[in-house]
Structures are given as structure tokens and as C-alpha cells.
N, C-alpha and C positions, 0 to 999 in steps of 0.2 A: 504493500500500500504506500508505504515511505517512497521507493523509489518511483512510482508515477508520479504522488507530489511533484518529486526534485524534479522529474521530466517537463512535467506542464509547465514549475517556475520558471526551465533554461527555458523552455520553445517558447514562453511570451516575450520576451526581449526579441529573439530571431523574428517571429511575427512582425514587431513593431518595427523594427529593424529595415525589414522587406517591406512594408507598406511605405515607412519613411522613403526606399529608396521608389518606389515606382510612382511613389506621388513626386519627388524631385524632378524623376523621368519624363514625368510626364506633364511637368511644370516650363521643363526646358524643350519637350517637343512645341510645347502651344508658344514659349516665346519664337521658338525657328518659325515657326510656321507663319507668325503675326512679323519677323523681319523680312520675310520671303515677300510674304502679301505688302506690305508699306514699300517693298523697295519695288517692286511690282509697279503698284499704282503711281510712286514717283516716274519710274522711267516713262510710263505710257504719258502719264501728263506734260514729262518733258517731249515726247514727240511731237504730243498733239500740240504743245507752243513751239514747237518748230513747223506744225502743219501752217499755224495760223501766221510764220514770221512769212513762209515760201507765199501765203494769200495776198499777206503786205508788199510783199515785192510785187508781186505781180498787178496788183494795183496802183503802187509807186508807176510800174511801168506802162501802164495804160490809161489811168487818171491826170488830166492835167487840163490847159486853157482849150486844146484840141483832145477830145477823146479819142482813143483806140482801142478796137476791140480786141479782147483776150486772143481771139482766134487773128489777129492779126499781129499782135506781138508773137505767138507761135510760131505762125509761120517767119517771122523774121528772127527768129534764133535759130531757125534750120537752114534759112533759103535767102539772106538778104542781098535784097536785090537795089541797093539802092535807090528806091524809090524815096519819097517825102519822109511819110509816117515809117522809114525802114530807118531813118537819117533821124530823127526826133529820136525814136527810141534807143538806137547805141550811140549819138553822140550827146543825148541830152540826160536822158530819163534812167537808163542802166547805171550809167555812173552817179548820179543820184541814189538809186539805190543801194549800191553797192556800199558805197561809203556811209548811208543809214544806219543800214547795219553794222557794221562793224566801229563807227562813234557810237553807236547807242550801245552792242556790246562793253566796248573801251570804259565807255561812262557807266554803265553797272556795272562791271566789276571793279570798277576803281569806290566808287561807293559802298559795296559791299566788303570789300578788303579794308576800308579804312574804319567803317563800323565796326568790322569784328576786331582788327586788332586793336582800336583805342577802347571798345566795347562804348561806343557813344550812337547813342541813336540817330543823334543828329549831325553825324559826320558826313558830310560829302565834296565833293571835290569846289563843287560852286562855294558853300557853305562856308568849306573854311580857307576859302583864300586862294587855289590852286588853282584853278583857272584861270582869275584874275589877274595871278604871276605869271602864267604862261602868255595870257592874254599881253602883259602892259612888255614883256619882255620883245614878244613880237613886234608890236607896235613902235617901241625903241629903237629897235635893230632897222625898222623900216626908215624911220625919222636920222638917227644918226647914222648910218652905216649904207642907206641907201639898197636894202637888199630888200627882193622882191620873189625870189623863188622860193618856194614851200619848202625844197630840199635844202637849201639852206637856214631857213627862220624856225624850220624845227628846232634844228641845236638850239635857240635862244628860245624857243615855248618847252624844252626841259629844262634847262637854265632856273628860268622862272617859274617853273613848279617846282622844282627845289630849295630854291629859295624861299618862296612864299609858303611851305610846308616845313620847313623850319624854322620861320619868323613865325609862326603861328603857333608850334609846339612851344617854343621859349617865352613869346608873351601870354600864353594861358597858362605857362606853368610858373609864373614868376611867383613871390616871397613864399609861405608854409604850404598851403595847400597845394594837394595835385592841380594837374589838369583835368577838370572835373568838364563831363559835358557842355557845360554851361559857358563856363570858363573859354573852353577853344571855341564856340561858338560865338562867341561874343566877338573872342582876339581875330577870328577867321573875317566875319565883319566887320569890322573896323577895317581891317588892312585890305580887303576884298574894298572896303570904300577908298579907301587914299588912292589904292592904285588905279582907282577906276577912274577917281578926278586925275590923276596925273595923264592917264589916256584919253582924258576927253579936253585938257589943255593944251596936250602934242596937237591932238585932231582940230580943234579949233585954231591952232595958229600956222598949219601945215595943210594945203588943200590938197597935194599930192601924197600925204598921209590919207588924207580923210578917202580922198579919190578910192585907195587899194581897199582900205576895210570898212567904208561904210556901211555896208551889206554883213562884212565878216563879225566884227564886236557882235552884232546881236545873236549871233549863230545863226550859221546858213550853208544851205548845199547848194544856192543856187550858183550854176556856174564852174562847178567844181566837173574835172575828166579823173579819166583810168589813170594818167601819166599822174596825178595830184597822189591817189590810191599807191598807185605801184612806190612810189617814193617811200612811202609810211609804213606799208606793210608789215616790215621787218620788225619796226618797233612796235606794232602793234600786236604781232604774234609772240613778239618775245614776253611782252607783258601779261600777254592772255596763258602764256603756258607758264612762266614763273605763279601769278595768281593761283592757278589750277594745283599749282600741285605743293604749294602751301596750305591745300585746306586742312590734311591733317594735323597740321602743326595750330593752327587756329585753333581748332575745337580744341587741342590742349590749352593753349594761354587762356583759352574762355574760361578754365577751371579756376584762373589764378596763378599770378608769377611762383607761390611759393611750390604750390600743388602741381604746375608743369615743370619746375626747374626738379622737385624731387623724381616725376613719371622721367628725366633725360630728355625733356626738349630744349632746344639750344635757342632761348628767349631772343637774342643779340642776335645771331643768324636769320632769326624769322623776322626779327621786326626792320633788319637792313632790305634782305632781299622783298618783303612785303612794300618799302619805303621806294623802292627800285622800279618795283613792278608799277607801284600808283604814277610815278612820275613818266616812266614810257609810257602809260597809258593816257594819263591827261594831257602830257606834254603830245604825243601825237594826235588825238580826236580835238585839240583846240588849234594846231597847227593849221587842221584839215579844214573846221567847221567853223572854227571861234568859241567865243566862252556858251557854253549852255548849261544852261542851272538846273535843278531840280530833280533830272533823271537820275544822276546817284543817290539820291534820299529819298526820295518813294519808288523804286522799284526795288532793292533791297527789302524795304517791308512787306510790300506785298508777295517779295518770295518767300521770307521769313514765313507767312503768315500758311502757306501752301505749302511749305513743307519743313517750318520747324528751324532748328536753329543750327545746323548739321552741315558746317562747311563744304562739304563734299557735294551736297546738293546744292544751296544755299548760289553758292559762285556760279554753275550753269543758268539755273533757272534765273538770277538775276543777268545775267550776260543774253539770255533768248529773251526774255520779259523788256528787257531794256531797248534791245534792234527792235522789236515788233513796236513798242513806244514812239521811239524817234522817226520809224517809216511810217507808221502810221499818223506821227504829228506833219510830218514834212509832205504828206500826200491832202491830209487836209487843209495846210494853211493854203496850196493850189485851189480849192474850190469855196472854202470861206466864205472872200471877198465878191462881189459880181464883176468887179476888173483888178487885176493886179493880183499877189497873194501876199500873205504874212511869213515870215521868216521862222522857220523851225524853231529854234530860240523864243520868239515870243510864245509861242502854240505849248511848248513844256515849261513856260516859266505861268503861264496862265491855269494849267491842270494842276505844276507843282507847287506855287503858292499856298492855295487851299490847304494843300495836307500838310505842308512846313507850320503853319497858320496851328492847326490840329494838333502838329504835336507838341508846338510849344506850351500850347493852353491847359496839355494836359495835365493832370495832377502828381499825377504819375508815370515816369514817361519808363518804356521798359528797360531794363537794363539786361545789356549784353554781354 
């Protein structure tokens, strides 16, 4: 009788033991199963905003003061034949395009890269200054130097986003406190103001100043070809691939300097190469387009908001979110007006106000 006792006491521990393990099991099956499904629905969402960026192009390319039908921009990327509407669309409307996209990429991930690493909601390249620098640098270079080619006034639109993204890190971070969002915010304006009067002092006492950028300061594709593209490329892919493959070093620092430098991420390496990336990317889509505000500060959120806080996703979807923004701003400022159209620049500074507007007022604003 004694020895069943002792039996039944060992086999209850073994029991609990075995249910412990297959409830584990099967705790960790339904999380695979629930990462499969999310990364699942992320990728498919990513397509379908590349379905909707390939819509915007092609609307870019058939929407304008002369309409063209789909079926005849078709036909003229198989067969052109030099005709009128064959001449609109590759010498006016594709480079148009093309450069949409890829400044409206440029400008969400530059937004999004500066968000995650300062962890400021309201980081973006307009926001805090970097634009501006890239902008007043150009402008200079046009005024004293006499230079008029893109390939060359690039150099000086990185020039001046590094400057102006270091002037802005130093005056937010001046006496005890960090640099609190608020903080670079404020410092990013201000100096996004000085240099903006310094550019519109050059522009008013220089008419062959004024003459090159009066169109470009406000942001604008009008005008721009493949040769403007092909110049920039380089810097714009190098930036977009540095970005990309930073995100896993982000979600570490989002833990915390202390908590990523213990996990082995190399803090100092991320945040030069992240600083590197923001500047070829600003410094090339303002080269291109001119200063354009707003697109890195709300489409960051609304990718956030799609799929969570998870760099890996976070950088794509705001890099597709952002070209579909800026093609789709620069296809409607074309039809707007009844004569004439509005300047891409104005068309994202008009959508992105609002939500800058939104989040200042918030109470709470989220932290990253």
C-alpha cells in the first residue's frame, strides 16, 4: 500500500511537469504562428502600397494641363514614336515622376531615421533645420560662386545639411538639460528661420539668383530631366541602403543607451552612419527638388501607426508611403488651379501643417 503512495506522490510532479511543458509548447506555437501571420499581413500591405505608388506614377504620367490616356502612355513605353503626346510624356512627365519618387522616398526615410534615432516625434528634416541648410547652402554657392549645375551644388546642399544638423543638435542641447523634443524643435526653427531670411535677402538683391530658384525654394519638379536624376542617384541609393540596414541597430537604441550598449550595439557607429545617411539623403532630394517640409513628419506616423514601431518595417513603408505622397501631391497641384498649377512644396506643406498643428497641441505626444 506504502509503495503506491510513494508512486502516485513521484508521478504528480512528472504530470505537472508534462502539462507545464506542452502548455509552454504550445504557448510558443501560437506566438510563431501570430509572427508568421503579422509579418504576413505587413509584407502584403507593403505590396499593395507599392501597387498604389506604380497607380501614382502612372497618373503622374498621364494627368497634366493636356490629358493622356493610360492606353497611350502604354503604348509609348513600348513603341515611341515621336509623336507630340510621345515627347510630353519622356521629356516632361516620366522625369517628373521619377524623381517623385525617389525625393519622396529620400524625405521618409530621412524622417523616419531621425525620429527613431533622436526618439523625437517631431523630428524631420524641414522641422529641424536641414533643409533649410541644404537649401541656403545652394543658394550661396549660386550667389557667390556662380554655379548653376545640380552636379555641382549638390556638394554644397550636403555641406549645409550638415551643418545645419549640427547647429541644431548643439543649440537644443545647450546648458543641463538634454535635447528634449521640444528643445530641437524649437532650435531647428529658429535656425530653419535665419536661414531662410538670409535666402530671401540673397534672392531679393540678386535677380539672377532669384531667376535659377524661384520655382526651386518652394519645392518643385517642375522642369527637372533624367540627366538632373542620373547625377543624384548614387547619393540617393547610398543613403537609402545605409538607412535600410540600420534598422536593426534602431530598435536596439529605442530600448535605451544603457540597455543597447549592454545587448553590444555600437551606439557611436549607429548614430554617425544614421547622421551620414540623413545628410545624403536630404542633401540630394533638396539638390533635386528644393526645401519640402512636412513629408518626413507625417508619413513616419502614419507608418508607425500601420505597422508599429519595428524599424525593419517602419523604414520601407515610410520610404513607399512617402513617393506615393509626393507623386500624388505633384500630380494634383497640375489640376488644382483652372490655369497654371501649385508647386509640390506648397501641396505637402498644406496636408502637412495640419498634423505638425496636431501634434504639437497634443498633450501627450508619443515617445519613441
Amino acid at each position: 500500500m506504502s509503495s503506491e503512495r510513494t508512486t502516485a506522490v513521484i508521478g504528480a510532479p512528472a504530470e505537472k511537469a508534462e502539462v507545464g511543458r506542452e502548455e509552454a509548447a504550445a504557448a510558443l506555437e501560437e506566438r510563431t504562428r501570430s509572427h508568421v501571420r503579422t509579418r504576413v499581413i505587413r509584407t502584403v500591405g507593403l505590396l499593395a502600397a507599392l501597387g498604389v505608388l506604380l497607380l501614382c506614377i502612372g497618373l503622374s504620367v498621364s494627368v497634366g494641363a493636356k490629358p493622356i490616356p493610360l492606353s497611350t502612355v502604354w503604348d509609348a513605353l513600348w513603341n515611341n514614336d515621336g509623336s507630340y503626346d510621345h515627347s510630353v510624356i519622356f521629356e516632361l512627365r516620366v522625369p517628373r515622376a521619377v524623381l517623385g519618387v525617389f525625393v519622396g522616398a529620400a524625405l521618409g526615410l530621412a524622417g523616419a531615421l531621425m525620429q527613431g534615432l533622436t526618439r523625437n516625434p517631431l523630428a524631420e528634416p524641414g522641422i529641424l533645420g536641414v533643409n533649410s541648410g541644404a537649401a541656403a547652402a545652394v543658394v550661396f554657392a549660386i550667389y557667390l560662386f556662380g554655379v548653376t549645375s545640380p552636379d555641382a551644388y549638390v556638394w554644397f546642399a550636403f555641406l549645409g545639411a550638415a551643418v545645419a544638423s549640427i547647429a541644431v543638435y548643439a543649440l537644443g542641447s545647450r546648458g543641463r538639460s538634454q535635447a528634449t523634443p521640444v528643445r530641437l524643435a524649437l532650435a531647428g526653427t529658429a535656425i530653419a528661420a535665419v536661414l531662410q531670411g538670409l535666402v530671401y535677402t540673397v534672392i531679393s538683391l540678386d535677380d539672377f539668383v532669384f531667376d535659377r530658384i524661384r520655382f526651386w525654394q518652394v519645392g518643385s519638379l517642375v522642369g527637372r530631366d533624367l540627366e538632373l536624376f542620373l547625377r543624384v542617384w548614387p547619393f540617393l541609393l547610398a543613403g537609402v541602403v545605409i538607412a535600410l540596414a540600420l534598422a536593426p541597430a534602431l530598435n536596439t537604441i529605442a530600448l535605451g543607451d544603457d540597455l543597447a550598449s549592454a545587448l553590444g550595439a555600437r551606439l557611436n557607429r549607429t548614430r554617425v552612419l544614421a547622421a551620414l545617411a540623413i545628410v545624403l539623403l536630404c542633401g540630394s532630394a533638396t539638390a533635386t527638388a528644393g526645401p519640402i517640409w512636412f513629408v518626413g513628419l507625417t508619413v513616419p506616423h502614419v507608418a508607425r501607426a500601420i505597422v508599429g514601431p519595428d524599424q525593419r518595417w517602419l523604414l520601407p513603408y515610410s520610404a513607399v508611403l512617402a513617393a506615393i505622397l509626393l507623386t500624388a501631391a505633384d500630380t494634383l497641384g497640375r489640376v488644382v488651379l483652372p490655369s497654371g498649377e501649385l508647386e509640390v512644396g506648397i501641396i505637402t506643406a498644406l496636408v502637412g501643417a495640419p498634423v505638425f498643428i496636431a501634434l504639437v497641441r497634443r498633450k501627450r505626444m508619443a515617445q519613441l
